[in-house]
PyMOL Python script that loads the backbone (N, CA, C, O; Angstrom):
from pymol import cmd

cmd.read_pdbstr("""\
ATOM      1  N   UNK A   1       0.833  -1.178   0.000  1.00  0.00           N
ATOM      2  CA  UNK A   1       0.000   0.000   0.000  1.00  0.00           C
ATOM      3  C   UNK A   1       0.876   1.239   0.000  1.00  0.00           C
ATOM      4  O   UNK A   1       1.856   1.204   0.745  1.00  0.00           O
ATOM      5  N   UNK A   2       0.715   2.086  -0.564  1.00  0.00           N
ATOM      6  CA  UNK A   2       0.895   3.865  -0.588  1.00  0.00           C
ATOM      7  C   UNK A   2       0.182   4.728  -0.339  1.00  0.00           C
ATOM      8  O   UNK A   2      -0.902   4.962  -0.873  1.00  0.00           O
ATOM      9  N   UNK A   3       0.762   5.374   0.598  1.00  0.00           N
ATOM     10  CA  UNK A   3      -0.548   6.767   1.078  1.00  0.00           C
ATOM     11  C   UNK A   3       0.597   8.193   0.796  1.00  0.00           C
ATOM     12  O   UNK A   3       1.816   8.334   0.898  1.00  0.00           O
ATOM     13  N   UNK A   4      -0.520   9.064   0.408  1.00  0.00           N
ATOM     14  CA  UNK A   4       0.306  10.500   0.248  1.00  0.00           C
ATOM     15  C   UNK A   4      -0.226  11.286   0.840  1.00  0.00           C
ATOM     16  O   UNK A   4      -1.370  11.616   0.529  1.00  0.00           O
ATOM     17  N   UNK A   5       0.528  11.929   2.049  1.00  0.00           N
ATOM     18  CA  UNK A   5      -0.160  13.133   2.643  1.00  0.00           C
ATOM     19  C   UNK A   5       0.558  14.474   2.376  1.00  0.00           C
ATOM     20  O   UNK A   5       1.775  14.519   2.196  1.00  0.00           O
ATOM     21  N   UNK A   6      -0.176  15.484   2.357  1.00  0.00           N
ATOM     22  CA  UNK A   6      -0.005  16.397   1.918  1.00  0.00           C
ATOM     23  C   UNK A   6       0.310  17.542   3.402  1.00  0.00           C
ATOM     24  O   UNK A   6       0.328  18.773   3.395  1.00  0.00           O
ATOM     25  N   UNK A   7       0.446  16.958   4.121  1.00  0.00           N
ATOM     26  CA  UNK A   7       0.577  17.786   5.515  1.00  0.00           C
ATOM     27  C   UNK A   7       0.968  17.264   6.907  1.00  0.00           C
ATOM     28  O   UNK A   7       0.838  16.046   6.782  1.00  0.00           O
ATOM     29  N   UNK A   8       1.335  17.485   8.043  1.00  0.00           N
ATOM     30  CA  UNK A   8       1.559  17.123   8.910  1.00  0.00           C
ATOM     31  C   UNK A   8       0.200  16.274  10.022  1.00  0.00           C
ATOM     32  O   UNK A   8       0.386  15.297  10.747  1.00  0.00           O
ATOM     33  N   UNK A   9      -1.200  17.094   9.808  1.00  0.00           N
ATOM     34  CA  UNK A   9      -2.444  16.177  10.254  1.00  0.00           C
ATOM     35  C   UNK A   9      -2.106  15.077   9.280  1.00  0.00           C
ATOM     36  O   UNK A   9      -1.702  13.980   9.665  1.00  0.00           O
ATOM     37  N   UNK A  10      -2.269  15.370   8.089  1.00  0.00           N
ATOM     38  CA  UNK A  10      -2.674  13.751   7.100  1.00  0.00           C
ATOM     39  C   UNK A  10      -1.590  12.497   7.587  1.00  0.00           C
ATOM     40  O   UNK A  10      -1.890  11.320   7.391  1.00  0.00           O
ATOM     41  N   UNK A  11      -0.311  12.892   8.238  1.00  0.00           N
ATOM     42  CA  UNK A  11       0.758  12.503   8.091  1.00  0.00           C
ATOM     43  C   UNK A  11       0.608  11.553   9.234  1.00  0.00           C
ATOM     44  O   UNK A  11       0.900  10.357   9.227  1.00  0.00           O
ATOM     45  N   UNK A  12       0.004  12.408  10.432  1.00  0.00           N
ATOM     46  CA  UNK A  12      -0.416  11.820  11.728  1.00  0.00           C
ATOM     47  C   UNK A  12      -1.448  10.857  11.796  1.00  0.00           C
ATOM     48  O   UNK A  12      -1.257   9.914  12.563  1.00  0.00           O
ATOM     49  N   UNK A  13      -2.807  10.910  10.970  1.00  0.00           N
ATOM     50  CA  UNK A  13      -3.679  10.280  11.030  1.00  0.00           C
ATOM     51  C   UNK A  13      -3.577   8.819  10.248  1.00  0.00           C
ATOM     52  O   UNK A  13      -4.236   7.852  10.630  1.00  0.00           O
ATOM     53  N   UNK A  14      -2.534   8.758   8.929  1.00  0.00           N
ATOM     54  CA  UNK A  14      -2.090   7.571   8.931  1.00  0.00           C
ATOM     55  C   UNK A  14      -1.963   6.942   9.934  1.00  0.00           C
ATOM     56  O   UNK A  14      -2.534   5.880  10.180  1.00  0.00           O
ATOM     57  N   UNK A  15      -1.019   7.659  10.798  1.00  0.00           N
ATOM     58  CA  UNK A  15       0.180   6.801  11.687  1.00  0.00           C
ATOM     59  C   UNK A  15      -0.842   6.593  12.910  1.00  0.00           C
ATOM     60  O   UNK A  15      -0.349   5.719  13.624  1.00  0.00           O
ATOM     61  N   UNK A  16      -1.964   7.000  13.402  1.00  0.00           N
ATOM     62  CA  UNK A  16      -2.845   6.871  13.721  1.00  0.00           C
ATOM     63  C   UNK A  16      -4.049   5.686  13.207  1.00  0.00           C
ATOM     64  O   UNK A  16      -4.607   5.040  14.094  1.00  0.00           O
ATOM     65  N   UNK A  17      -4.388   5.457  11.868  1.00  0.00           N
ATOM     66  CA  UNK A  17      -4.955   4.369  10.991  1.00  0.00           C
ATOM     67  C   UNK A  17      -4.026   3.184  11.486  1.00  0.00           C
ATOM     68  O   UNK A  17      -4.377   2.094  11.939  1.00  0.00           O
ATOM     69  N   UNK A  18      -3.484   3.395  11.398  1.00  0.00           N
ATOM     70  CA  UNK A  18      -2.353   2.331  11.108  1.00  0.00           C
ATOM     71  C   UNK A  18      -2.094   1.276  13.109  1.00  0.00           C
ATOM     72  O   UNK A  18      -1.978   0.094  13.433  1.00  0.00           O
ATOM     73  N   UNK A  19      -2.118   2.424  13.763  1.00  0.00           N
ATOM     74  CA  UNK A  19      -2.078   1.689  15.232  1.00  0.00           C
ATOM     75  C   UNK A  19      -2.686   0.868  15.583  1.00  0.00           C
ATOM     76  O   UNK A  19      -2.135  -0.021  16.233  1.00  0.00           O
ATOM     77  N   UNK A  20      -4.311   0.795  15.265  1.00  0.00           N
ATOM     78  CA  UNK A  20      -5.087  -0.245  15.906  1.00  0.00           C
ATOM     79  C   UNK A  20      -5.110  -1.758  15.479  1.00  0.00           C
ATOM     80  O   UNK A  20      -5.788  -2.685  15.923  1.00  0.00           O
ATOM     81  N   UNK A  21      -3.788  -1.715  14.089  1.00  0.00           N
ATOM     82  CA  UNK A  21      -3.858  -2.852  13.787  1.00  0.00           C
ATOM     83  C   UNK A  21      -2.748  -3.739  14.281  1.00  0.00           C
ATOM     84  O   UNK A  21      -2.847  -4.966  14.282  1.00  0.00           O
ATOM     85  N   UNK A  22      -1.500  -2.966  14.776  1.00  0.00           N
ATOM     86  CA  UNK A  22      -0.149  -3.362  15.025  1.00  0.00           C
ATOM     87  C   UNK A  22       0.075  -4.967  16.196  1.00  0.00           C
ATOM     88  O   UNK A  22      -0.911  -5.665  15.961  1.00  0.00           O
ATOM     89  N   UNK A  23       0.438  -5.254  16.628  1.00  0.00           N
ATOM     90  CA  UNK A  23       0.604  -6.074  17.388  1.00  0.00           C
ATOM     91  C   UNK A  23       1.816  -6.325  18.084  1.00  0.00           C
ATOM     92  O   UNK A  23       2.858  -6.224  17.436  1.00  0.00           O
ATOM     93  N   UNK A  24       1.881  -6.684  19.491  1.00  0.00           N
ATOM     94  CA  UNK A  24       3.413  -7.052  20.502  1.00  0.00           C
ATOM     95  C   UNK A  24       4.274  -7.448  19.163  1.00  0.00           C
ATOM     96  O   UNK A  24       3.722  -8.277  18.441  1.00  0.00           O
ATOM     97  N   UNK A  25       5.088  -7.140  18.893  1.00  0.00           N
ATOM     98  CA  UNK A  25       6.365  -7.388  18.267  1.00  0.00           C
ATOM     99  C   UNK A  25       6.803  -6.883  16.617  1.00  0.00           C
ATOM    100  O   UNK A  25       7.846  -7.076  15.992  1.00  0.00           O
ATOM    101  N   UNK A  26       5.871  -6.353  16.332  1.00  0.00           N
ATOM    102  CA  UNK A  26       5.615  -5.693  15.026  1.00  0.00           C
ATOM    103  C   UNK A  26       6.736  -4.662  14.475  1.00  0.00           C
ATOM    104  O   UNK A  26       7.090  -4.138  15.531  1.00  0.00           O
ATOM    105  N   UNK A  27       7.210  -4.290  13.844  1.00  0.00           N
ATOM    106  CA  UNK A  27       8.424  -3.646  13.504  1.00  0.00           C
ATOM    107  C   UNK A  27       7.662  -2.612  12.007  1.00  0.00           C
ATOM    108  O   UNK A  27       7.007  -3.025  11.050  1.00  0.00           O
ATOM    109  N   UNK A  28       8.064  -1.311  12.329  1.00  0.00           N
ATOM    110  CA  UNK A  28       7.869  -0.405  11.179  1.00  0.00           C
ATOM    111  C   UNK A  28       9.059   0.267  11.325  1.00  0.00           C
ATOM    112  O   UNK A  28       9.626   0.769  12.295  1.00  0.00           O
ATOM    113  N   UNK A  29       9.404   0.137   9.764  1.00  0.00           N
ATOM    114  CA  UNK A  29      11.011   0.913   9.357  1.00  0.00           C
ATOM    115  C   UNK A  29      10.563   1.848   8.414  1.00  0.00           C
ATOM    116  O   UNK A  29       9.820   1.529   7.486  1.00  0.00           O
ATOM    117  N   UNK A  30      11.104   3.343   8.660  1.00  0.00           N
ATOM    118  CA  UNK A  30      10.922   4.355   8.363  1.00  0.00           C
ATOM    119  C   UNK A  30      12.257   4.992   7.782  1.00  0.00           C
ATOM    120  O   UNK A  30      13.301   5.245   8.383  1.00  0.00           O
ATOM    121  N   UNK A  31      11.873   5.215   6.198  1.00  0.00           N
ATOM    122  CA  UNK A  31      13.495   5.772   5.750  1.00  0.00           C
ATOM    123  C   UNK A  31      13.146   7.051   4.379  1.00  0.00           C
ATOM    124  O   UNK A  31      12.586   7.296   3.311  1.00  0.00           O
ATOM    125  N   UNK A  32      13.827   7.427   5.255  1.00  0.00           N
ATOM    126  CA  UNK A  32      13.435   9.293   4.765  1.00  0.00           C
ATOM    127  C   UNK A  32      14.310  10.468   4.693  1.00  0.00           C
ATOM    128  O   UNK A  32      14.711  10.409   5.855  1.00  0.00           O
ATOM    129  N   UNK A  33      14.811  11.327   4.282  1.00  0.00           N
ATOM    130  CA  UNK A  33      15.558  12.512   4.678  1.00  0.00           C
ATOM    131  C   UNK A  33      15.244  13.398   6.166  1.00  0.00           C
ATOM    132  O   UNK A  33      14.164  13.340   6.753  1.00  0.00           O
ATOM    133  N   UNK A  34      16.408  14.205   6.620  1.00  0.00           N
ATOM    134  CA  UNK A  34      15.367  14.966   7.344  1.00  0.00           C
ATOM    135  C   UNK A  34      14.333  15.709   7.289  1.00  0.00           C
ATOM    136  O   UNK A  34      14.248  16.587   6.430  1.00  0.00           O
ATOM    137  N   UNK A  35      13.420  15.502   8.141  1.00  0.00           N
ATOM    138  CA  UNK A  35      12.005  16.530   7.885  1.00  0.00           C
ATOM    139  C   UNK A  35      11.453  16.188   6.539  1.00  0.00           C
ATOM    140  O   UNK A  35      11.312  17.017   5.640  1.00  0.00           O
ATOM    141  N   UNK A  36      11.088  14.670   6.430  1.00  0.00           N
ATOM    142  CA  UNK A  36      10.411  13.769   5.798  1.00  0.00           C
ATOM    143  C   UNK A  36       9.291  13.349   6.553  1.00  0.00           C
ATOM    144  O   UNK A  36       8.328  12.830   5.989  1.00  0.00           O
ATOM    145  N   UNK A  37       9.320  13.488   7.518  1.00  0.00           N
ATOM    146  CA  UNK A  37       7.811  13.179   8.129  1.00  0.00           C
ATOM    147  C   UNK A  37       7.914  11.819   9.149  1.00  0.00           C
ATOM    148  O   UNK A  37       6.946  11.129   9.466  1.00  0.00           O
ATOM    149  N   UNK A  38       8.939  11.659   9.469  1.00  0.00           N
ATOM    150  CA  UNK A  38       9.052  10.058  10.276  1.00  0.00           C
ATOM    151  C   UNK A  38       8.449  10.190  11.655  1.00  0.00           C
ATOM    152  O   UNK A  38       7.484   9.516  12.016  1.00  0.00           O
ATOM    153  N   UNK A  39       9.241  11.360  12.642  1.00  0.00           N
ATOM    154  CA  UNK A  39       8.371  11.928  13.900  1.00  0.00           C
ATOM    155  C   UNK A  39       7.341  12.039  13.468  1.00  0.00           C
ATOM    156  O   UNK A  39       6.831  10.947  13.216  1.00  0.00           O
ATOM    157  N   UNK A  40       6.705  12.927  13.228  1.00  0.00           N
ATOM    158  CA  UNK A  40       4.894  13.059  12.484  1.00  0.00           C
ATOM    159  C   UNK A  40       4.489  12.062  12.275  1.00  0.00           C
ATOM    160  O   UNK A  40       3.779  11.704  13.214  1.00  0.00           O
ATOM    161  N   UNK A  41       4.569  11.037  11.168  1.00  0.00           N
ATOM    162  CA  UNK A  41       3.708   9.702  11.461  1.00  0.00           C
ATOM    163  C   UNK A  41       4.083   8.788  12.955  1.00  0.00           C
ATOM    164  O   UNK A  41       3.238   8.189  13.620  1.00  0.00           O
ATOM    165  N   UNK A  42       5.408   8.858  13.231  1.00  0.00           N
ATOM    166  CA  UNK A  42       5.600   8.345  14.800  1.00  0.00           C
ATOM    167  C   UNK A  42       4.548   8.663  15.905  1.00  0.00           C
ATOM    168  O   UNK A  42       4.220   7.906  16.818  1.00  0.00           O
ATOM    169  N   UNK A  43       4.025  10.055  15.633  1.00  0.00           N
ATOM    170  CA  UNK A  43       3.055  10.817  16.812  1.00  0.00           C
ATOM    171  C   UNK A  43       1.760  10.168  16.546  1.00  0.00           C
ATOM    172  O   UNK A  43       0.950   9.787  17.392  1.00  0.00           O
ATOM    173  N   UNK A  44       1.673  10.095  15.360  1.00  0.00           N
ATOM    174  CA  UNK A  44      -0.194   9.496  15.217  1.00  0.00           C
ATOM    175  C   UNK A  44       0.139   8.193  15.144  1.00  0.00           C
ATOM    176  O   UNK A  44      -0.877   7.798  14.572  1.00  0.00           O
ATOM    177  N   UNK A  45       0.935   7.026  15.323  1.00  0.00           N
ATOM    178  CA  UNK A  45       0.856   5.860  15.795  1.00  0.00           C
ATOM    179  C   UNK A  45       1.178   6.315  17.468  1.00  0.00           C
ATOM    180  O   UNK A  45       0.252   5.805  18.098  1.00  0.00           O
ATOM    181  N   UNK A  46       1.726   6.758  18.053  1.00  0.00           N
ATOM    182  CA  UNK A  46       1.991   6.761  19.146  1.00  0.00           C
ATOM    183  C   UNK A  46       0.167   7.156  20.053  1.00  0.00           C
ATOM    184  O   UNK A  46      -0.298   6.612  21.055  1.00  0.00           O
ATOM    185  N   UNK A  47      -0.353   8.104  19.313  1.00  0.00           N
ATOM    186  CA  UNK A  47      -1.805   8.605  19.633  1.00  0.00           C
ATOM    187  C   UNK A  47      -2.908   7.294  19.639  1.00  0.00           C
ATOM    188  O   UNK A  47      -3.689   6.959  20.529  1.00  0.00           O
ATOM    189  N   UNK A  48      -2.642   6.640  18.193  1.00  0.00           N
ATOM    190  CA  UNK A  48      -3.098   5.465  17.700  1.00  0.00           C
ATOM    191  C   UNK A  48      -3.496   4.666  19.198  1.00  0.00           C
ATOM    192  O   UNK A  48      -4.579   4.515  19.763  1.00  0.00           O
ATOM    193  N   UNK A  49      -2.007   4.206  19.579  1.00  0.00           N
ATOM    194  CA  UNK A  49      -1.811   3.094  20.699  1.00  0.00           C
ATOM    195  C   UNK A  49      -2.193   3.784  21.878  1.00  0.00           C
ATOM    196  O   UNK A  49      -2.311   3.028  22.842  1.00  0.00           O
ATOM    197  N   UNK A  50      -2.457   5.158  22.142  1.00  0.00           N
ATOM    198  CA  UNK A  50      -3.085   5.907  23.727  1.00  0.00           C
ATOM    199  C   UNK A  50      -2.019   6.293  24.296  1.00  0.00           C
ATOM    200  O   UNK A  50      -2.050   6.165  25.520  1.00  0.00           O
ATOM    201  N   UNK A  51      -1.124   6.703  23.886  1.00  0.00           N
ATOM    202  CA  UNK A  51       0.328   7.175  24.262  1.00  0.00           C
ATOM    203  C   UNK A  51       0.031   8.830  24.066  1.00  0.00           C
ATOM    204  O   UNK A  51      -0.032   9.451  23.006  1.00  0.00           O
ATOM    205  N   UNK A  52      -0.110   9.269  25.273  1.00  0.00           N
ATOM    206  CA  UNK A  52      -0.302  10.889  25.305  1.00  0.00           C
ATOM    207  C   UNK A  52       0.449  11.732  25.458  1.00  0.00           C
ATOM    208  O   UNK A  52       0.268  12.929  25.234  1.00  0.00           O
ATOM    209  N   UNK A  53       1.478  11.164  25.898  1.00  0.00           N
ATOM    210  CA  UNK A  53       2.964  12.080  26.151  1.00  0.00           C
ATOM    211  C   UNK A  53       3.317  12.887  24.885  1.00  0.00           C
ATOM    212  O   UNK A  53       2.866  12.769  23.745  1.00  0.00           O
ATOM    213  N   UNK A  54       4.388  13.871  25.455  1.00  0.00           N
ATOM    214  CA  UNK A  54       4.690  14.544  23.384  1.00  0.00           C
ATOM    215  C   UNK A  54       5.967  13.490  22.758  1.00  0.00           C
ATOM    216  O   UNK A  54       6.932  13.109  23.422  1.00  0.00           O
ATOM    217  N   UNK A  55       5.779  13.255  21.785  1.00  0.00           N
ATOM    218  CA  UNK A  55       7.010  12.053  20.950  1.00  0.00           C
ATOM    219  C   UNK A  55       7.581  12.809  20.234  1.00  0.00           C
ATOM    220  O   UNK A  55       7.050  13.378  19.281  1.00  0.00           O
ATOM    221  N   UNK A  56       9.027  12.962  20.663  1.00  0.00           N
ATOM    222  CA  UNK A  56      10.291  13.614  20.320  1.00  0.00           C
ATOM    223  C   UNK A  56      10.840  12.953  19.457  1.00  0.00           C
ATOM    224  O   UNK A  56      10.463  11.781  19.435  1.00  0.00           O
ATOM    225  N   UNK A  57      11.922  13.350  18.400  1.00  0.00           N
ATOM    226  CA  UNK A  57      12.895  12.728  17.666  1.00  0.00           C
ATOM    227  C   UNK A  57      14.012  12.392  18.684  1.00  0.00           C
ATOM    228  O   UNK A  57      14.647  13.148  19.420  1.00  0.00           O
ATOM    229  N   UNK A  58      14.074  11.076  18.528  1.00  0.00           N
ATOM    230  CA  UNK A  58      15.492  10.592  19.246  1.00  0.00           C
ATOM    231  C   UNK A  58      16.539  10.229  18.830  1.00  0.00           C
ATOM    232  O   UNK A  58      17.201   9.222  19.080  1.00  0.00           O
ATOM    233  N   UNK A  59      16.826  11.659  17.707  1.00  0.00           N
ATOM    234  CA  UNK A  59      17.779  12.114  17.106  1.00  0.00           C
ATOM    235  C   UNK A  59      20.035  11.920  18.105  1.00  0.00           C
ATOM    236  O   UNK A  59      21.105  11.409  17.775  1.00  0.00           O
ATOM    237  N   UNK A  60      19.445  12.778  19.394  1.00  0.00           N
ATOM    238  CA  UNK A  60      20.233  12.603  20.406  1.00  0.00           C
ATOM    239  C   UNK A  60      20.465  11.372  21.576  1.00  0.00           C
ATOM    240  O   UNK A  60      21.435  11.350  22.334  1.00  0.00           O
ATOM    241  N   UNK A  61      19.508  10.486  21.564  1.00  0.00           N
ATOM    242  CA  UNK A  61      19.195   9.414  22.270  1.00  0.00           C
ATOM    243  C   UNK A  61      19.224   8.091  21.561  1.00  0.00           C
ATOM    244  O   UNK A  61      19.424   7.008  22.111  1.00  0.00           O
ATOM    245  N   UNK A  62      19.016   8.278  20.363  1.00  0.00           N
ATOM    246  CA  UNK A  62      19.105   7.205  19.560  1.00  0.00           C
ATOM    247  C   UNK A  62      17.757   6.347  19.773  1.00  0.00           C
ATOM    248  O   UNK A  62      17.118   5.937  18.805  1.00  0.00           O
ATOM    249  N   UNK A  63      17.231   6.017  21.574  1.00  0.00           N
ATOM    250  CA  UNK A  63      16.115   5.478  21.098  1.00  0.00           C
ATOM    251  C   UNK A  63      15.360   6.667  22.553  1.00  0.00           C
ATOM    252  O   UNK A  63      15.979   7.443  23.280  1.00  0.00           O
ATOM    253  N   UNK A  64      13.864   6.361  22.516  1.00  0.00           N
ATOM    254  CA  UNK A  64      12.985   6.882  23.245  1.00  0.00           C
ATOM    255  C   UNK A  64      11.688   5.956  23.362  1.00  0.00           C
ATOM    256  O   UNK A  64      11.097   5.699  22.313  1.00  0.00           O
ATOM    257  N   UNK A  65      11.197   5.430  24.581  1.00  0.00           N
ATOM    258  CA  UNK A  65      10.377   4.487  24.989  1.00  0.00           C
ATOM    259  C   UNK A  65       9.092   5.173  25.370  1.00  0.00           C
ATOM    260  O   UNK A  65       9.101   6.380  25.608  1.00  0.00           O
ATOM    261  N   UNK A  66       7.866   4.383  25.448  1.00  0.00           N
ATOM    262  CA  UNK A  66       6.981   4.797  25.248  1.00  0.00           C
ATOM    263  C   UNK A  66       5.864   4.113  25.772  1.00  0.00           C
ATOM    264  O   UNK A  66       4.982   3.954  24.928  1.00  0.00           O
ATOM    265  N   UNK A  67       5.575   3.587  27.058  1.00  0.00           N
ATOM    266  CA  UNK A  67       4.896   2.266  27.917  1.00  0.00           C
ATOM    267  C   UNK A  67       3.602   2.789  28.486  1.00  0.00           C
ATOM    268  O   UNK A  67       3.045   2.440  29.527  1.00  0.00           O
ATOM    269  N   UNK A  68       3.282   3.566  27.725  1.00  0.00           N
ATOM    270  CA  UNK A  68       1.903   4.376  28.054  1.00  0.00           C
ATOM    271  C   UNK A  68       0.575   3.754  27.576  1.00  0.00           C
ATOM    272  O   UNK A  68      -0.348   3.687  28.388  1.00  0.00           O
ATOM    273  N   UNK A  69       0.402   3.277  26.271  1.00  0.00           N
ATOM    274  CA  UNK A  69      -0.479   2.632  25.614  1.00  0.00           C
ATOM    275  C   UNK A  69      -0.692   1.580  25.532  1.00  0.00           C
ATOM    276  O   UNK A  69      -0.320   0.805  26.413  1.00  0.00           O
ATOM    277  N   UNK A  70      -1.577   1.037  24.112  1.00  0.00           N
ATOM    278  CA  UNK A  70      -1.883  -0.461  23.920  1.00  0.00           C
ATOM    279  C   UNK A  70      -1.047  -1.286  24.024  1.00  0.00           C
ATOM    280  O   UNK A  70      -1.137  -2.426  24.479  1.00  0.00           O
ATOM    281  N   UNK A  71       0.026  -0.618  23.503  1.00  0.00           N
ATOM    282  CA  UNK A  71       1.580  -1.520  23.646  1.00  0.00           C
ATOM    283  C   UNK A  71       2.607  -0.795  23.846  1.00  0.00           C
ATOM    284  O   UNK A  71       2.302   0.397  23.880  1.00  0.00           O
ATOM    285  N   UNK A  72       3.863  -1.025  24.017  1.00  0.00           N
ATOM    286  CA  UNK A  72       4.901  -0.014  24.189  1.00  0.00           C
ATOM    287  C   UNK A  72       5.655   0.209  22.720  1.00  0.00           C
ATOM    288  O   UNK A  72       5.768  -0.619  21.817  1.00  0.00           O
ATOM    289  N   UNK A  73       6.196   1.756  22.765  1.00  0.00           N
ATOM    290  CA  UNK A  73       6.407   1.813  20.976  1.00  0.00           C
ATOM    291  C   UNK A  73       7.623   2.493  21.454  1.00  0.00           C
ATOM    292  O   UNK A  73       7.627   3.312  22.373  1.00  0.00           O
ATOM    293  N   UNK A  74       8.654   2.112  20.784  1.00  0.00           N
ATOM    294  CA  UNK A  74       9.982   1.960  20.660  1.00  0.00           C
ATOM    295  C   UNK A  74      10.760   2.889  19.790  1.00  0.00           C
ATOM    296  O   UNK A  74      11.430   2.360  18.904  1.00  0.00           O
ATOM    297  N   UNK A  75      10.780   4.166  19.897  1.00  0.00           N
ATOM    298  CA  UNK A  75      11.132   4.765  18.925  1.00  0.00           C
ATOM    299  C   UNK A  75      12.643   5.227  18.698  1.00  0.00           C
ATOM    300  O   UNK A  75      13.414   5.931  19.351  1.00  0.00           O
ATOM    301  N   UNK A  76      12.711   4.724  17.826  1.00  0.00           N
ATOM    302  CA  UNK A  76      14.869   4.724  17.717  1.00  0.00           C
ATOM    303  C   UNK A  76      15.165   5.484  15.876  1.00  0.00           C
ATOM    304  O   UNK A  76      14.655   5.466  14.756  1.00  0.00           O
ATOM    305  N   UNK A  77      16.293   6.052  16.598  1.00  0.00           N
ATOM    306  CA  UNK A  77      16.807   6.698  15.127  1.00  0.00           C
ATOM    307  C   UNK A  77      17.988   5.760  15.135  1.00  0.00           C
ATOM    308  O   UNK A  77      18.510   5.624  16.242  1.00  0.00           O
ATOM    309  N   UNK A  78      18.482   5.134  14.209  1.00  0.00           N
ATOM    310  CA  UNK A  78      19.306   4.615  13.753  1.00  0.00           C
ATOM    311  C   UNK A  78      20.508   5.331  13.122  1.00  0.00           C
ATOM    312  O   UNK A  78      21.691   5.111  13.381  1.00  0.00           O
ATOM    313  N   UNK A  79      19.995   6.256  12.218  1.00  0.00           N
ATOM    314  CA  UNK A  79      20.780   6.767  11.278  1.00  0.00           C
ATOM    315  C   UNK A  79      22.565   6.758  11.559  1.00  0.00           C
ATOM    316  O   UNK A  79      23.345   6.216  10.777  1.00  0.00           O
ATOM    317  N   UNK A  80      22.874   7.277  12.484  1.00  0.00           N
ATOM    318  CA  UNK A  80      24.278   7.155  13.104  1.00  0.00           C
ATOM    319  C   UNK A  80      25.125   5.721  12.903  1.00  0.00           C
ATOM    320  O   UNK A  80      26.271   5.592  12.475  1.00  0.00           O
ATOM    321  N   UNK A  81      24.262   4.764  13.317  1.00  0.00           N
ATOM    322  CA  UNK A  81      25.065   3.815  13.630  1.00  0.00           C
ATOM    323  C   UNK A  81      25.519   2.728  12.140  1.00  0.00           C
ATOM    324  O   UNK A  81      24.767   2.308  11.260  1.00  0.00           O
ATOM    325  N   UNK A  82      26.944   2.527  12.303  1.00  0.00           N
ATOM    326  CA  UNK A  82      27.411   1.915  11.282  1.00  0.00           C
ATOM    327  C   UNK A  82      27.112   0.219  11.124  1.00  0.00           C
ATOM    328  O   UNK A  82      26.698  -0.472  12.055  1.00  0.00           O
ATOM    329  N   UNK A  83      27.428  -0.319   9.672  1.00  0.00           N
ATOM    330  CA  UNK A  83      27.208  -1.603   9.921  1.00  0.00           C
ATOM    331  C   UNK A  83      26.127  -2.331   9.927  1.00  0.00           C
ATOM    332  O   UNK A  83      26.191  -3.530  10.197  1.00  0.00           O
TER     333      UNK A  83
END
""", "prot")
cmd.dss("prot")
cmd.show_as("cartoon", "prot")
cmd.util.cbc("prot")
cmd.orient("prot")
């Protein structure tokens, strides 16, 4: 499937669509430039699962956890790491 959003809501409400179907162990890989939209759909799956906190890029952290919702969502930037 392909979806095109044209904005930062559309961007969220995917990532939002998309939560209620996920399941314990599920993996979504996200590969984009910066300020491609990866945080933004991260927030509306994170909303998706009942995770109310604000979801940061873990640009500096590499990952940022998230044990608030339906499930816990794992959000890691990779980009840095080699190999």
């Amino acid at each position: 499937m392909e979806y095109t959003t044209t904005d930062a809501a559309g961007t969220q409400a995917v990532g939002a669509a998309l939560a209620p179907l996920l399941q314990a162990g599920d993996v979504i890989l996200l590969d984009g430039d910066l300020g491609a939209g990866k945080t933004t759909f991260t927030k509306g799956v994170a909303a998706g699962l009942g995770i109310h906190r604000n979801v940061k890029s873990p640009t500096f952290n590499l990952i940022k956890e998230y044990h608030q919702g339906r499930l816990p969502l794992y959000h890691m930037d990779v980009y840095r790491l080699e190999g």
